[in-house]
C-alpha positions as CSV (number, residue, x, y, z in Angstrom):
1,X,14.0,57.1,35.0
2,X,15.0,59.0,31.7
3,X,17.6,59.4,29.8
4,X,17.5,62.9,28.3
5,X,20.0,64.1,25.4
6,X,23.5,63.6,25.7
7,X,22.2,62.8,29.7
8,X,25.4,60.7,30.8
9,X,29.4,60.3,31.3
10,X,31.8,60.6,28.6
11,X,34.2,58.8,30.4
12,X,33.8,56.1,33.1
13,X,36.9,57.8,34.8
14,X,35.1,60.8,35.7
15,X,33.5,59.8,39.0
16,X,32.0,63.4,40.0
17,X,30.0,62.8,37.0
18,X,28.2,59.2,37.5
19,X,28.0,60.9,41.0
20,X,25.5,64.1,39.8
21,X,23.4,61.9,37.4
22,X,23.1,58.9,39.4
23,X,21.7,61.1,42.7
24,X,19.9,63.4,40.2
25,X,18.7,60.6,39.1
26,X,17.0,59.1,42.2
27,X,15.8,62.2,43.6
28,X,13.9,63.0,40.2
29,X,12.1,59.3,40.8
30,X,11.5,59.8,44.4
31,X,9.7,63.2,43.8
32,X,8.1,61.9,40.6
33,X,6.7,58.4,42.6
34,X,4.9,61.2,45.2
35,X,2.8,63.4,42.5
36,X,0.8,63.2,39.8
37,X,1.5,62.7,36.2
38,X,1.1,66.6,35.4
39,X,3.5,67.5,38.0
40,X,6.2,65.6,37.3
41,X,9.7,67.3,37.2
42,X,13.0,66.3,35.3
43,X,15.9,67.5,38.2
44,X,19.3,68.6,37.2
45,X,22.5,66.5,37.4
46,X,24.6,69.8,35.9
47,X,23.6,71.9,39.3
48,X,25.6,69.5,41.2
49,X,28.5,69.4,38.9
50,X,28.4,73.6,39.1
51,X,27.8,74.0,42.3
52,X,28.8,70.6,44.8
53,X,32.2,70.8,43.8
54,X,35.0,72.0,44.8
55,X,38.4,72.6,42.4
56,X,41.8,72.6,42.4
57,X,44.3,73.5,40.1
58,X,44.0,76.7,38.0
59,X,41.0,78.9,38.8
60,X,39.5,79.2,34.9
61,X,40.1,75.0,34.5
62,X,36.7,73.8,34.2
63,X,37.9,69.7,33.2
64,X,36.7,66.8,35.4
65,X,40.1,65.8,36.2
66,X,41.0,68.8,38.8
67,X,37.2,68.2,40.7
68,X,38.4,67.4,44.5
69,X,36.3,64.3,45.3
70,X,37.0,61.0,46.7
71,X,34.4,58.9,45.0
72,X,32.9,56.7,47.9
73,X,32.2,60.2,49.7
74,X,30.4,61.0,46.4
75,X,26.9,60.2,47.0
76,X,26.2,61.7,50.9
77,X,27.9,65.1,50.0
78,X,25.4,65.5,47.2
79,X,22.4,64.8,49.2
80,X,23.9,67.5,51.6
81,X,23.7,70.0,49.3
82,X,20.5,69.2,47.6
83,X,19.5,69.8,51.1
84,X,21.0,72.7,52.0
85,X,21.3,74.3,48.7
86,X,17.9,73.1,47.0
87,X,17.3,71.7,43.4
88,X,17.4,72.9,40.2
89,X,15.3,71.4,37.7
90,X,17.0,70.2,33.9
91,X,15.3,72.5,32.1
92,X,16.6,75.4,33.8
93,X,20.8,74.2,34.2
94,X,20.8,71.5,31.2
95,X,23.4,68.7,31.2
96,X,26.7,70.1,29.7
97,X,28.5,66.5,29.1
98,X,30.7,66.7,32.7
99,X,31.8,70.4,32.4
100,X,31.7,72.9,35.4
101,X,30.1,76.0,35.0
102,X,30.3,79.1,37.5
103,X,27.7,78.2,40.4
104,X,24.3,79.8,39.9
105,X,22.7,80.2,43.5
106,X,19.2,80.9,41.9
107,X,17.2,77.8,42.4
108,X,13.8,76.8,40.9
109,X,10.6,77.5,43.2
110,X,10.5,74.9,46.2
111,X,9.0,71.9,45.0
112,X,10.1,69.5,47.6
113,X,12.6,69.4,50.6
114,X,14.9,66.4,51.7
115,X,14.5,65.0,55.1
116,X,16.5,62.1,56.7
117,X,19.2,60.8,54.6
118,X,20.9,57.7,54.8
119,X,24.8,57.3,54.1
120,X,26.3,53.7,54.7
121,X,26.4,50.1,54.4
122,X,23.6,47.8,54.3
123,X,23.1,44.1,54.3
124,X,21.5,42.5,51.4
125,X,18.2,42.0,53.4
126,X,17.8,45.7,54.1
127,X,18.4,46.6,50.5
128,X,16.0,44.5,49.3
129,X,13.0,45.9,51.5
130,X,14.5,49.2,49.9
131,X,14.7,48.6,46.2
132,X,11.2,46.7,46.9
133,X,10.0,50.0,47.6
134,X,12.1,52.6,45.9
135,X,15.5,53.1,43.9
136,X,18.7,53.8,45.9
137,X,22.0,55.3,45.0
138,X,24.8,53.0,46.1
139,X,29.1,52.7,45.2
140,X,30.2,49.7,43.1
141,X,33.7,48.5,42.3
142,X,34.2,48.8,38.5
143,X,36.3,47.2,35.9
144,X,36.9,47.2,32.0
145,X,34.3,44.1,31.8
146,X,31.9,46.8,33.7
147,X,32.6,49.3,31.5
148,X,31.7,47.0,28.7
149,X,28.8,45.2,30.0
150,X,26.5,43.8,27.3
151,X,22.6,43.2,27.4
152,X,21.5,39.8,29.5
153,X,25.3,39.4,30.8
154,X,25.6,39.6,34.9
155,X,28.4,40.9,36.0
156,X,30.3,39.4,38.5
157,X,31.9,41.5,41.3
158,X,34.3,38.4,42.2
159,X,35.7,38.0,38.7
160,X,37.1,41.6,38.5
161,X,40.2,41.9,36.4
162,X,42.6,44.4,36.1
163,X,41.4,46.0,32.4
164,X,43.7,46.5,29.7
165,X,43.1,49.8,27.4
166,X,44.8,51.1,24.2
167,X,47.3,53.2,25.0
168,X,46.9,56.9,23.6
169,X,50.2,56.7,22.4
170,X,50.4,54.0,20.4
171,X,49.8,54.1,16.9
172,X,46.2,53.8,15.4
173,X,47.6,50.5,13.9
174,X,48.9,49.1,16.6
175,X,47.4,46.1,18.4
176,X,49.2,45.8,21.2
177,X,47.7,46.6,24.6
178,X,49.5,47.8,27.3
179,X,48.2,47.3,30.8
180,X,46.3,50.3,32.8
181,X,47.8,51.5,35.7
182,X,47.0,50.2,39.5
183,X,44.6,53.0,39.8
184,X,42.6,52.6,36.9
185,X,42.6,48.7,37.2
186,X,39.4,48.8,39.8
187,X,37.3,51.9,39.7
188,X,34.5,53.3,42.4
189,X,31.5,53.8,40.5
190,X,28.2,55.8,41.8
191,X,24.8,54.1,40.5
192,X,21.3,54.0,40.7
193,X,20.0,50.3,42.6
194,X,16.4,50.3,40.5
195,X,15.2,46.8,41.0
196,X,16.4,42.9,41.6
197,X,15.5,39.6,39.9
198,X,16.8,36.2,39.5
199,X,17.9,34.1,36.3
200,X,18.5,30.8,36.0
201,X,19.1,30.5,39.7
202,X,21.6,33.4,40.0
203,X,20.2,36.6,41.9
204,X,21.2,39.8,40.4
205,X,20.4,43.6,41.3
206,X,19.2,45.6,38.1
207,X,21.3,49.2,37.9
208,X,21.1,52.5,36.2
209,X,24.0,53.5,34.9
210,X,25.3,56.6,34.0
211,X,26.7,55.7,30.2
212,X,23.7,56.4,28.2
213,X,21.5,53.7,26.6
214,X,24.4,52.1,24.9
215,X,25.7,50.4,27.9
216,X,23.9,46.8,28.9
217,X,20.7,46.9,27.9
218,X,19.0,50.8,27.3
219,X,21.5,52.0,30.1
220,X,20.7,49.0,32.8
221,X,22.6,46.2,33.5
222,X,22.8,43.2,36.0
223,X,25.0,43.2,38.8
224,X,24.9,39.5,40.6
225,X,23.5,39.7,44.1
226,X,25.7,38.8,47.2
227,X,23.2,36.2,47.9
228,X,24.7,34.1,44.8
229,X,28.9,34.8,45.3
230,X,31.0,34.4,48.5
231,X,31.5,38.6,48.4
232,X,30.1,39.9,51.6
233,X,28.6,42.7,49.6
234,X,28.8,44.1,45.9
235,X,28.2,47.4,47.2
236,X,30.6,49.6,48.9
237,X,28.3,52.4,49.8
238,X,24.3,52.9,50.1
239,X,22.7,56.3,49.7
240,X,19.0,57.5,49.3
241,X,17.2,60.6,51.0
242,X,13.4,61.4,52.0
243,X,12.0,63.2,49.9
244,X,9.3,65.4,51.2
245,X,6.7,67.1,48.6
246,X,4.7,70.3,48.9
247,X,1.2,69.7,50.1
248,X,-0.1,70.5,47.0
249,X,1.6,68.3,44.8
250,X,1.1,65.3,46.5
251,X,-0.1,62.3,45.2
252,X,-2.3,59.7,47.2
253,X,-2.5,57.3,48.6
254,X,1.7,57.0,47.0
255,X,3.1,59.7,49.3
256,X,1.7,59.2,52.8
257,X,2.7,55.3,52.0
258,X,6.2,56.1,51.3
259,X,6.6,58.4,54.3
260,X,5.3,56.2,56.2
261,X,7.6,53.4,55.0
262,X,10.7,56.0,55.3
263,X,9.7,56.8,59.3
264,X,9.9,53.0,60.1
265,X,12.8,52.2,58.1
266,X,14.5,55.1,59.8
267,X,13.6,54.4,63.1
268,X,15.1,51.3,62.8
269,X,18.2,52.1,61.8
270,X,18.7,54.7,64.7
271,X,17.5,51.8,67.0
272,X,20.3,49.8,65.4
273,X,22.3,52.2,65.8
274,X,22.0,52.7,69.1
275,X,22.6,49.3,69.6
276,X,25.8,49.6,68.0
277,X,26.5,52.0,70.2
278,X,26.1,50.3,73.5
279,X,27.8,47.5,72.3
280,X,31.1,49.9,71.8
């Protein structure tokens, strides 16, 4: 996964953002796992911003805060739209640091189409034999200490404080901190699930983030796995889509292993579901 140019969030408040990049994000490394090294593609987190959203407020406002989006609903309306609506690729509707643009319907040439997606909660079982296989976008509940997170430091869902911030009206020489409000004490955050790992007996999921490479270590951090806390999960949300490349482009044996892998994991989740189902 890259991080291009000024390729992230300038705020951790600005959840529409973390949103574009984070699925942006996965998509890209879906496609890019499927074809060769030549044929690679950088996909475009700014086309969702431009073109996903919906506003309120004055027509001509283009700032994050009048984007009508609950976070957790984030992740699945982007993969809608992606499929409905295509991609663009970076190079063609650059990142413009969380700003919306007018919408422009031209999309790049057909590269690849998105299949079955998946919108929901998983256990921590099912994750792993995902991440094992592929990253996954997914919802995490977010402090300051998470905003802060700092190279080899797991962070610990159960341990979430409300955060403190500097207020904006305070003097420059002040030092006192004034406590945020209720809402911004615990944030929804959309990331990238890229791998997992364990460290002196404490299992932790490895995340992309959507801060740049300042943030934890390059832009990835360590989230601690449910496995090692007495949280149920440390995700709110799970999100990833097939993505099916043209003919042409793909790369073997990679592709028809992942498609395969998708068709059986999806199978099994309608059969779950059905179960589900019959049990309501």
């Amino acid at each position: 996964m890259r991080f291009g140019k000024n390729f992230h969030s300038s705020s951790p408040y600005l959840h529409y953002v973390c949103g574009a990049i984070a699925v942006a994000s996965t998509i890209e490394s879906l496609y890019n796992l499927q074809v060769e090294e030549v044929d690679k593609e950088a996909f475009s987190p700014q086309d969702f911003i431009n073109c996903a959203y919906s506003t309120k407020g004055r027509g001509d406002d283009k700032k994050a805060q009048n984007v009508e989006i609950v976070p957790v609903k984030i992740l699945s309306k982007l993969y809608k739209h992606a499929r409905d609506e295509g991609l663009s690729r970076e190079r063609e509707c650059p990142f413009q640091n969380g700003i919306k643009f007018p919408c422009n319907k031209k999309k790049s040439p057909q590269l690849a189409r998105l299949g079955n997606i998946f919108d929901g909660e998983l256990t921590e079982e099912e994750l792993l034999k995902l991440v094992a296989k592929h990253p996954v976008n997914a919802v995490v509940e977010m402090d300051y200490a998470f905003i802060k997170l700092k190279k080899d430091v797991i962070y610990k869902k159960d341990e979430i404080k409300k955060c403190e911030y500097e207020s904006s009206k305070q003097s420059k020489k002040s030092k006192d901190k004034a406590k945020a409000p209720q809402n911004h004490s615990v944030l929804e955050h959309a990331i990238v699930v890229a791998g997992y790992g364990t460290k002196k007996g404490v299992n932790y999921w490895i995340i992309r983030n959507s801060y740049g490479t300042t943030w934890g270590d390059g832009g990835y951090g360590l989230l601690m796995r449910s496995s090692s806390s007495n949280n149920s999960s440390v995700f709110k949300n799970v999100s990833f889509a097939e993505i099916i490349v043209d003919n042409r482009k793909r790369k073997e044996p990679e592709s028809t292993t992942l498609t395969n892998f998708w068709n059986s994991w999806f199978k099994r989740q309608g059969e779950k579901e059905m179960k589900m189902q019959k049990l309501r």
